[in-house]
N, C-alpha and C positions, 0 to 999 in steps of 0.2 A: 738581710739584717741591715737595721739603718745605723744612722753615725751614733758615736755614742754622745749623751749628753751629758755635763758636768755642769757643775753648781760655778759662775765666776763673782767667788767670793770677795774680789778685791770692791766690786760693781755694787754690793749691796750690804745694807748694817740693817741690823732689825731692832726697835726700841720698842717694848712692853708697858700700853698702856691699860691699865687695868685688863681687861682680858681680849684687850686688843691689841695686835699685830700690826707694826707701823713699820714700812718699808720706805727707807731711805733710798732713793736711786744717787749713788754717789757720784756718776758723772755728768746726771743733770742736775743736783742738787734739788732733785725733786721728791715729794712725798706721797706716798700710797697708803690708806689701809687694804692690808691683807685679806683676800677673801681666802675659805675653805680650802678652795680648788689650789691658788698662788701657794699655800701654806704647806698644804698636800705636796705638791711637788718638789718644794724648796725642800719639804723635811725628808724625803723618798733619795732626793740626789746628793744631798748635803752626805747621808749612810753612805751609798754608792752610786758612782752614775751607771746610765745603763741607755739603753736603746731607746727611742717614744716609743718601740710596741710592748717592751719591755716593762716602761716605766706607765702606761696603758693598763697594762694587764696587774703591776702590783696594785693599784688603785681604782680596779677596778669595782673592787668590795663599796667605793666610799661615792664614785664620779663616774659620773658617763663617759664613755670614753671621746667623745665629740667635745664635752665640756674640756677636756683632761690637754683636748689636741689643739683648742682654740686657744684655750691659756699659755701654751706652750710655746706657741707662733707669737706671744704677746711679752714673754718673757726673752726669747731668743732676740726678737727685735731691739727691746730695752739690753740685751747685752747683759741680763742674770745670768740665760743660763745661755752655754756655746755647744753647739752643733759640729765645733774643729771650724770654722770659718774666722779668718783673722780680724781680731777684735777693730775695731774703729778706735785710730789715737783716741788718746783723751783732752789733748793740747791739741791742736788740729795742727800749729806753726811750733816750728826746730827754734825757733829763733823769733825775737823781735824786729822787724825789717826798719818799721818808722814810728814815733811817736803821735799821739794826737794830744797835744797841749790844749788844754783848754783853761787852764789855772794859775797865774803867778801869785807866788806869797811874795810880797817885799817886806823886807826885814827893816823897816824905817828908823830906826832907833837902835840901837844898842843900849843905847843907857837904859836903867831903868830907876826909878824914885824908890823900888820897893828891895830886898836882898834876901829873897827866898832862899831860904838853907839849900835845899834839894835841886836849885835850877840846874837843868841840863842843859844851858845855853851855855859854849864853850865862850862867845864872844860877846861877854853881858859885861858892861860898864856900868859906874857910879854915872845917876846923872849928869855932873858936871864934864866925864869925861865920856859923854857917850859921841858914837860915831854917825852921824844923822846922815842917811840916806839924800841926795841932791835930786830935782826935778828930773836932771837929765837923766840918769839913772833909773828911775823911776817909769820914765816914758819910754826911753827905751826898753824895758822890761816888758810895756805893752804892745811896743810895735814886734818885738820878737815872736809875741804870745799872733799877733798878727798874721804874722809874714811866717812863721814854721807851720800854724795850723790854719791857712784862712776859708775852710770851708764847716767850722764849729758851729750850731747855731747862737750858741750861750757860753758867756763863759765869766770864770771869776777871777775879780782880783781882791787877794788878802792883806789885811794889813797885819803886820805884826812886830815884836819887837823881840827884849826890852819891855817896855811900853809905847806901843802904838800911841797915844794922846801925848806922848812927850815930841813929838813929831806934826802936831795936829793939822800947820801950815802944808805939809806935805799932804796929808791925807787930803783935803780941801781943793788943794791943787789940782791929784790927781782926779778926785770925782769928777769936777768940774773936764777933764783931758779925755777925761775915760767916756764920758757918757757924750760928749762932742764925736770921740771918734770908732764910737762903737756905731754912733748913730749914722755914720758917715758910711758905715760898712754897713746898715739893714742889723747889723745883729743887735743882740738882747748883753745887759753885763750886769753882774750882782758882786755887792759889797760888801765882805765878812770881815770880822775884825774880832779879836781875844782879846779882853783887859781885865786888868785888875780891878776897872771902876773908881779907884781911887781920883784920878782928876776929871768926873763927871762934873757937868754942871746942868742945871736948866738947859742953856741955851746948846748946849754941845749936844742933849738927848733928843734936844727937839731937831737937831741938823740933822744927826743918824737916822731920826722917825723920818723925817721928809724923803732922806735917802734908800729908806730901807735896807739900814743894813741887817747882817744877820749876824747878830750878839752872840757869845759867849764870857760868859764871866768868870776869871779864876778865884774861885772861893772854895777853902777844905772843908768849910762845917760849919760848926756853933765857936763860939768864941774858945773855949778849950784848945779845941781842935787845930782851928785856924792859926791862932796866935803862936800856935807852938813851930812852925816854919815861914809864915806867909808876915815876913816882921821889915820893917824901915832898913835904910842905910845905917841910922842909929842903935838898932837894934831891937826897939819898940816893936809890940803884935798892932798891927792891922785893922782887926774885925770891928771897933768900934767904926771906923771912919766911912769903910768898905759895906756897914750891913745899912747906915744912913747913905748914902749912896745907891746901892741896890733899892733901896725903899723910892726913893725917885724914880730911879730908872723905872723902876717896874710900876710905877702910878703913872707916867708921862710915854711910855713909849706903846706903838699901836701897831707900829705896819707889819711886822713877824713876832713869833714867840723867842724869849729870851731864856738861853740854855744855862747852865751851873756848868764847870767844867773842874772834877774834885781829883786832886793828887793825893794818892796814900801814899805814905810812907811807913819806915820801921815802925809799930808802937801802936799804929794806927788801924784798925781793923773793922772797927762799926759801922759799915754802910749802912745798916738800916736804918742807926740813929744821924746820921749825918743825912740821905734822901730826906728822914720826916723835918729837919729844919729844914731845908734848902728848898721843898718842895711845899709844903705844908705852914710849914711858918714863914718863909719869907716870899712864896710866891712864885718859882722861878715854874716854865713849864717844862722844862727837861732836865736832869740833872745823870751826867756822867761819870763815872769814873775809871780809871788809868793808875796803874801802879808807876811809881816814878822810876823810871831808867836816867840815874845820874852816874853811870858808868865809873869814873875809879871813886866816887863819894861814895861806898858801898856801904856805907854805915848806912845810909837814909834808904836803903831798898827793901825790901821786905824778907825775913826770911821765908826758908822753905816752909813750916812750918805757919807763917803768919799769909803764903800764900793760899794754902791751903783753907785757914780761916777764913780769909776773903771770899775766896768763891764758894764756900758753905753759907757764908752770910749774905753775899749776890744769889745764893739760891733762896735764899728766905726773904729776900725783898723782893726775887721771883714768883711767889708764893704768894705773897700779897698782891704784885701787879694780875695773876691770876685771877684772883677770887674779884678784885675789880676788873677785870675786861670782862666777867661774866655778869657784871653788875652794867656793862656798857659804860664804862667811866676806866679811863687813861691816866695811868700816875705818875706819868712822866721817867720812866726809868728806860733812859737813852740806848745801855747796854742791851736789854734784854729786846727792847720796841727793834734794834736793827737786826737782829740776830732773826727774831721772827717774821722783820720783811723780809729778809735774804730767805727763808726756808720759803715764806708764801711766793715772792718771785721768781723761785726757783734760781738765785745768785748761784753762776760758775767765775769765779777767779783763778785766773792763772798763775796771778800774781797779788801778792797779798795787800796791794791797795795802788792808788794811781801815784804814788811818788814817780817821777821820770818817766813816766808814761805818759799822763796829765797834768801832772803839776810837776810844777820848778821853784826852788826858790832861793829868790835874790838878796844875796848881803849889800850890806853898803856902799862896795866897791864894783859893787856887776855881775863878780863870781857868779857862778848858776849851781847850785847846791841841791842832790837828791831831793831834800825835803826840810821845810823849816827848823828839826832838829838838828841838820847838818853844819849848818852857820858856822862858822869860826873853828870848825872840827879840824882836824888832820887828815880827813877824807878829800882824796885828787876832786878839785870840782869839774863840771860839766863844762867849759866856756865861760865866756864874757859877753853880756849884753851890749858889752860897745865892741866885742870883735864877733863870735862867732859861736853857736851853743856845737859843741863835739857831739854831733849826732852817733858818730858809729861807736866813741866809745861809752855812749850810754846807750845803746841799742846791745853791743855787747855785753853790758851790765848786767841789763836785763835778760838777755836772755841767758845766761848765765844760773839767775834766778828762776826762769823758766824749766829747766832742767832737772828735774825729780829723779833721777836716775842716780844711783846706790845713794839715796837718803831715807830719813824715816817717811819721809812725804809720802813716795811713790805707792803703796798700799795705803796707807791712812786711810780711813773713812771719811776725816773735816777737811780732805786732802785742800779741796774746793771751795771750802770756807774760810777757811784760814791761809791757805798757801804756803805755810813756811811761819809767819809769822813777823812784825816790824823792823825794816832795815835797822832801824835806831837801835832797835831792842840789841840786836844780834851784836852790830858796831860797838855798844856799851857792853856787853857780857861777854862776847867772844873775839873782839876785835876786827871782826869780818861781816861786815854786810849782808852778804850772800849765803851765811848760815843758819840753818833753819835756829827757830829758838825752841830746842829741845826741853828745856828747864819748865816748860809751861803744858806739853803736848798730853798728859792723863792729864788735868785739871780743863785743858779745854775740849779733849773729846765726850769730858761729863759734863761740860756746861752744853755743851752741842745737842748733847742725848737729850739733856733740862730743858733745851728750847724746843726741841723737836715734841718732847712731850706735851709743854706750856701749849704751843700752837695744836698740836692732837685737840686736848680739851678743849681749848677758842675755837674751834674749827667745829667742834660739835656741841658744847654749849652756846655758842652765842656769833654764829660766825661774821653778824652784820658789824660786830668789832674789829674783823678785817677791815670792811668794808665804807668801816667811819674812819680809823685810825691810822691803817698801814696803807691804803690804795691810797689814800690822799698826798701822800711823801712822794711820790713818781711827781707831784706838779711844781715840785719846790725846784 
């Protein structure tokens, strides 16, 4: 009598696509359809498990038994189904040992010209009283990013704020530092930067173009929309000044495409209509969005209820990004386009993105801050770029987060997708970091099954839209 076999349910999720069988491998984040024979067995062990001669002989009305045993060795390797031999971790490391930085955000500005209702920057000033990040500060930030990782081949530095352009002498600065002493090391360095847009000019679009940097613009929509949080120090809406500015920007800049980066808040729920201007009428080639985590401002978060809308209305602008990728034409909808690179590359995260692992990022004073939302937080920072980053107590951080063990994480099927879910998120809702963000987990293992299906169909309607679309992201 051989070992018995059982089904390892935690290893695999099955999504129904039309009368096809899509087999998620959840600890490679990888995707299968299901043949006959896979289906046969799954459905035989999933009832009871039982012996291969066993499970041989129930199936043998339907499969050869050679067919039954080849599949089986193919399943047992992938770790569906167990034979009693102990599973292969699914984290391979207990723990984070060292970071790989490869990313500084500097926080150049605190001030900012604009007084977004919803901002979750704890350390945001009026611009007369903002707190401008110094050269020295700044360069130190790069020689850390140096001297902790210096075997990176690429790496970034971000600008951010505030408003980054209220700072612009700094940015200038540092291009000019960065790109001497990246060049001085053989390596490559690239220039991201978020704004408002608001103090665009000609001549600042054409610096960024020669620079290539990679734009993102904070804008919520059509002027309703916008104007109802995205307003002056004065109190005034925005969208007039910001949608004449974007209209520049995006006539004059060449070197990369320039993304939309849209906050919902309470009230707020029409991605579709807010993607067709942002995309459609003003030009932008990507456009994102993010529910706003403004932690005790809990009036501007969305309810449960309006979350729920949102990702029904993220699936119907899913819907459409479909029936265009089958047309070979890309609608720019940033959420859905990474979610299907992650299923096509087969993305395993351990950890739900590179805050402190990859990126660091610096306030005004040095601090070294999980991730640009931490700024001015209540949250112990990491170090001082003018003394020393605390490796061990952000190694133990981390792994700390690495540790799935009595959480909802540790069976989940998105386990790998999602990880837990946005430090910031959890910091603003739960006051702890390190807690998964529960509040979101049905609505994103239905957006996961959504994208798993989306790419099924691109995969077999029109698959050279991988091949245009998502393979090309690896070069960026």
């Amino acid at each position: 009598m051989g070992a018995i076999l059982n089904l390892v349910e935690r290893n695999l999720h099955e999504v129904r696509v039309d009368n096809d069988r899509m087999l998620f491998h959840i600890p490679s984040s990888s995707l299968f359809a299901t043949d006959d024979v896979t289906g046969g067995i799954i459905d035989a062990l999933r009832q009871q498990g039982c012996s291969s001669e066993d499970l041989i002989q129930r199936l043998a009305g339907r499969f050869a038994g050679q067919e039954v045993d080849e599949t089986l060795r193919e399943l047992i390797a992938l770790e569906v189904v167990s034979n009693g031999s102990p599973l292969t971790p699914e984290i391979g490391i207990s723990r984070v040992e060292r970071t790989a930085l490869n990313t500084v955000v500097l926080n150049v500005n605190t001030g900012c010209n604009l007084s977004c209702t919803y901002c979750y920057k704890e350390d945001l000033d009026k611009p007369s009283a903002g707190k401008k990040m110094g050269a020295d500060t700044a360069e130190a930030s790069v020689e850390m990013l140096l001297r902790e990782s210096p075997d990176e081949e690429r790496y970034s530095v971000v600008f951010f704020g505030g408003e980054p352009l209220s700072n612009r002498p700094l940015i200038e600065h540092m291009v000019d530092y960065c790109e001497r002493r990246f060049a001085e090391q053989g390596k490559q360095v690239e220039f991201i930067m978020t704004t408002n847009a608001t103090l665009l000019t000609a001549e600042i679009i054409d610096y960024l173009n020669a620079h290539r940097f990679g734009l993102s613009v904070s804008i919520d929509g059509p002027k309703t929309v916008h104007d109802r949080n995205r307003i002056t120090v004065g109190g005034q809406g925005t969208y007039d000044v910001v949608r004449r500015k974007v209209d520049l920007l995006l006539s004059r800049y060449r070197s990369r495409p320039v993304g939309a980066r849209v906050t919902l808040t309470r009230g707020i729920t029409d991605v579709e209509t807010i993607w067709n201007h942002l995309f459609n009428e003003l030009g932008f080639a990507e456009v994102g969005f993010a529910p706003v985590t403004s932690g005790d401002m809990s009036n501007f978060n969305l309810t449960g209820e309006e979350l729920v809308e949102v990702f029904a209305n993220m699936k119907a602008l899913g819907r459409r990004y479909l029936e265009a990728a089958l047309e070979h034409r890309n609608i720019g909808f940033s959420n859905l386009h990474q979610l299907i690179t992650d299923i096509h590359e087969g993305h395993k995260k351990a950890l739900p993105c590179g805050a402190g692992l990859k990126m660091l990022a610096v306030d005004h004073k040095g601090e070294l801050n999980l991730c640009h939302r931490f700024t001015g937080s209540s949250m112990p920072t990491f170090g001082n770029v003018h003394g020393e980053l605390k490796q061990t107590e952000l190694t133990d951080f981390l792994s700390q987060r690495l540790d799935r063990t009595n959480t909802g994480c540790d069976t989940c099927h998105i386990r790998n997708l999602c990880s837990g879910g946005c430090y910031h998120e959890s910091y603003a809702r739960y006051g702890d970091p390190t807690h998964p963000t529960y509040h979101y987990c049905e609505l994103m293992r239905d957006w996961v099954d959504f994208g798993i299906e989306v790419y099924s169909r691109i995969m077999a309607g029109n698959p050279a839209f991988i091949s245009s679309y998502i393979t090309p992201r690896k070069a960026h």
